[in-house]
C-alpha positions in Angstrom: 30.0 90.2 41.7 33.4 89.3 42.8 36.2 91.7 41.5 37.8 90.2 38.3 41.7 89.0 38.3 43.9 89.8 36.0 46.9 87.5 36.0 50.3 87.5 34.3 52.0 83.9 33.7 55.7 83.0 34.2 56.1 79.8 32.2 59.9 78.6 33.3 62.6 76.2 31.8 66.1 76.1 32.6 65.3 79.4 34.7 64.3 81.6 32.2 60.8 82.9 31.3 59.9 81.1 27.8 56.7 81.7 25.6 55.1 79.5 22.8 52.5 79.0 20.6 49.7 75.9 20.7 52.6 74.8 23.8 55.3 74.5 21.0 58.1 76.6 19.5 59.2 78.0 22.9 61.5 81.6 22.7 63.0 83.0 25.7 60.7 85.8 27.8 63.3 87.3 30.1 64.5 86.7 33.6 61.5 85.8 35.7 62.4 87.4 38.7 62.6 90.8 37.1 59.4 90.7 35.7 57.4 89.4 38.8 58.8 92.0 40.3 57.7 94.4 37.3 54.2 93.0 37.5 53.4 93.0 41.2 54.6 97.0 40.9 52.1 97.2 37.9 49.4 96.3 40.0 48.4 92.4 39.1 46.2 90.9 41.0 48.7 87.7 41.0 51.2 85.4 39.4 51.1 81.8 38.3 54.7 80.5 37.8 55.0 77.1 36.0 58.3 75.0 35.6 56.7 74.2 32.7 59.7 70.8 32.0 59.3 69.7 35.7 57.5 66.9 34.8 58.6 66.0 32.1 62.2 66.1 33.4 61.1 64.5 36.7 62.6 66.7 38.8 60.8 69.5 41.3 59.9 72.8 40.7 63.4 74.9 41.5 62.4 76.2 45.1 65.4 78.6 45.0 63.9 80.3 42.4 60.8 80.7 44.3 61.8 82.2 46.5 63.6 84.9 45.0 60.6 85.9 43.1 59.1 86.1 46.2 61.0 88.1 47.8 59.9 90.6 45.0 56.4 90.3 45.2 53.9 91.7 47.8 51.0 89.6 45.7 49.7 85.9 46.2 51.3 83.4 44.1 50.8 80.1 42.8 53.5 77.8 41.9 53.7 74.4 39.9 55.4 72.1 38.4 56.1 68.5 39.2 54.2 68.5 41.9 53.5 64.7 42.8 52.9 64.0 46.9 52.0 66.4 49.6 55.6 66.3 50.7 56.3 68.1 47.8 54.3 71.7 48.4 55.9 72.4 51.9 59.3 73.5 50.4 57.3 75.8 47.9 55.1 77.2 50.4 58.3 77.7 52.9 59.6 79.6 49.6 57.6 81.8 49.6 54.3 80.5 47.5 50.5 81.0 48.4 49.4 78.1 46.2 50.5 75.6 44.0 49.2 74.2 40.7 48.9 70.3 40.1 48.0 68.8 36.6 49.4 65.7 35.6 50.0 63.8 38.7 46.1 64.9 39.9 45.1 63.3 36.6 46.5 60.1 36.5 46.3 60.1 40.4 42.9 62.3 41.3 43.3 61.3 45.1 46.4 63.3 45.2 43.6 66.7 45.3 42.0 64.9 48.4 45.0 64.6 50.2 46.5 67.8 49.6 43.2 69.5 50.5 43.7 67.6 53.7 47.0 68.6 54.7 46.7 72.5 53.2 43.3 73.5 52.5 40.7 74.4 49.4 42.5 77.6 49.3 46.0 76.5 48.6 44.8 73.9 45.9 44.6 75.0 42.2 43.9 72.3 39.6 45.6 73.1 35.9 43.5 71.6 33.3 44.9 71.5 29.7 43.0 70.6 27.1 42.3 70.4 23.1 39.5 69.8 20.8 39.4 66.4 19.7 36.8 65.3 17.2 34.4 67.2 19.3 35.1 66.8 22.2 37.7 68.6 24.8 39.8 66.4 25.5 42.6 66.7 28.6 46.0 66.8 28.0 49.7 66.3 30.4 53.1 66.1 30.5 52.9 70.3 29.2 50.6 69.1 26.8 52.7 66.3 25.1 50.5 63.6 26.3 46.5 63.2 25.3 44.3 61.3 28.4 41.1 59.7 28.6 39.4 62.6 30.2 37.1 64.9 29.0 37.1 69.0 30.3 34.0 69.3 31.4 33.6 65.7 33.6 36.9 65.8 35.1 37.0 69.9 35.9 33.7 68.5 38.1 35.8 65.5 39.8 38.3 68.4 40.3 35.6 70.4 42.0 34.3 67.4 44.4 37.4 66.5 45.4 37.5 70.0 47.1 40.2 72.0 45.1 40.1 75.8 45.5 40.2 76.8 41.3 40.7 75.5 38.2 42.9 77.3 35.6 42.2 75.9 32.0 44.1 76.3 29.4 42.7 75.9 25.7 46.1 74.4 24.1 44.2 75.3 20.5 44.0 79.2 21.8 47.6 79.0 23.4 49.9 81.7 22.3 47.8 82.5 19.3 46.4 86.1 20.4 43.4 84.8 18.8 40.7 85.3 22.1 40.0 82.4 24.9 38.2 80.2 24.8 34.8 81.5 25.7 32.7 78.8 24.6 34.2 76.3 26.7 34.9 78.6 29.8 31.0 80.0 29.5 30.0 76.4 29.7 32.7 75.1 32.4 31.2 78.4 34.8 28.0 76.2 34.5 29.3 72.6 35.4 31.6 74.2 38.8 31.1 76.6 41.1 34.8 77.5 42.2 36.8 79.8 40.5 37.9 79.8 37.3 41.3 81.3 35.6 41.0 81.3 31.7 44.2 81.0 29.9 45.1 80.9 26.7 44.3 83.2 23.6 44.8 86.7 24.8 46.0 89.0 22.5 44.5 92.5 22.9 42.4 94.8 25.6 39.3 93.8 24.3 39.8 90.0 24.3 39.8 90.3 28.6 36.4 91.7 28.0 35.0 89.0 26.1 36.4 86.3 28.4 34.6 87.9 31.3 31.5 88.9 29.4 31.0 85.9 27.2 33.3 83.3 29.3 32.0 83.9 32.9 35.7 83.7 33.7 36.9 84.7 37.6 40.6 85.6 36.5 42.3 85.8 33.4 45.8 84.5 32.8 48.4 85.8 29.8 52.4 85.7 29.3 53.1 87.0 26.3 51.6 90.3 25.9 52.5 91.1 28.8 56.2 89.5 28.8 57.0 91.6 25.3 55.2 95.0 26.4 52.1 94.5 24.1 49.6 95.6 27.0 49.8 97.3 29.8 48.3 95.8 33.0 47.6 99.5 34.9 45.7 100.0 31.4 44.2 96.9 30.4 42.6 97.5 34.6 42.0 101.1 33.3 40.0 100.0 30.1 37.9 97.5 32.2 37.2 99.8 35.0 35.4 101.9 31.6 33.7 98.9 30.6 32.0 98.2 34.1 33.9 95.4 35.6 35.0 95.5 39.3 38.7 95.3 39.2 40.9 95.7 42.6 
């Protein structure tokens, strides 16, 4: 069994580390630098940093600030964020970044995952997928969740996959800040449809809800913000707790 990942998110606007709830209601986190720094010394296994208004706002993920988080970090990171054309994940990578995240350009453009496949590799290519329940179904969502699509989780996560993209992160926008659990139904049944990685995000709110999304959701990694931006958990002993409960964590 490959070792499970326990990742802390740095959702960004206007430089500053924000958290919400169902993607709404945002209330400032701290300074982002400080705490990648705090987590890479606490022993995650990575960081996801998200200019979370890039898109929205039309302008690029702030390369500046990548870097200076990198300097701080001796762990991979993947950054996103507006992230449009191949020409656009050089300067991040030059920054300092080991991947980058893609969501709503890949949607409304899926070649863009071919082509930067092409020019970086499986390895460098994550896929963000947000999505809702919708009368049933699971419906994807972009522009940080503002914009409902035609596409459905489990059919495009596999379009994701053939296109030749490293990972998938989903994130349940109905679990999203709530501290409620992930999403296990839907990740349990996404390990089944792909065979790359899979982050789960959205939902976590205590020790035990890690162990469900790997038990019960299949998950590879498992991404949260707030409880670990506002000292709620402790990463070296949320890794303790799941060493106890029998899952290989580096």
């Amino acid at each position: 069994m490959l070792k499970k990942r326990i990742i802390p998110c740095l959702d960004i606007k206007d430089g500053r580390t924000v958290k919400g709830i169902n993607f709404e209601g945002l209330r400032d986190a701290g300074d982002p630098v400080e705490l990648a720094a705090l987590y890479a010394q606490q022993g995650a296994d990575e960081l996801v940093f998200l200019d979370i208004s890039a898109t929205n706002e039309r302008r690029k993920t702030l390369a500046d600030l990548v870097k200076a988080i990198a300097k701080h970090v001796n762990i991979p990171f993947t950054v996103g964020g507006g992230i449009s054309s191949v020409e656009d994940v050089a300067p991040l990578l030059l920054s300092g970044a080991d991947k980058v995240t893609v969501n709503s350009s890949a949607v409304y453009r899926p070649e863009l995952i071919d082509e930067l496949v092409q020019a970086y590799g499986s390895q460098c290519i994550v896929v963000a997928i947000d999505a809702r329940q919708v009368d049933g179904q699971w419906i994807v969502h972009t522009h940080g969740g503002k914009k409902a699509t035609d596409k459905e989780l489990f059919s495009w996560a596999k379009e994701v996959e053939e296109r030749g993209a490293g990972e998938i992160m989903f994130t349940s926008m109905d679990h999203d800040g709530t501290k409620d659990g992930f999403a296990n139904e839907a990740l349990f049944r996404l390990s089944k449809e792909v065979t790359i990685p899979i982050i789960a995000s959205g939902g976590a709110g205590s020790i035990d809800h890690f162990v469900d999304v790997f038990a019960n959701g299949n998950a590879d990694a498992a991404l949260a913000a707030s409880i670990f931006h506002f000292k709620e958990i402790g990463i070296p002993d949320l890794k303790a707790y799941l060493n106890t409960k029998g899952f290989p964590i580096r």
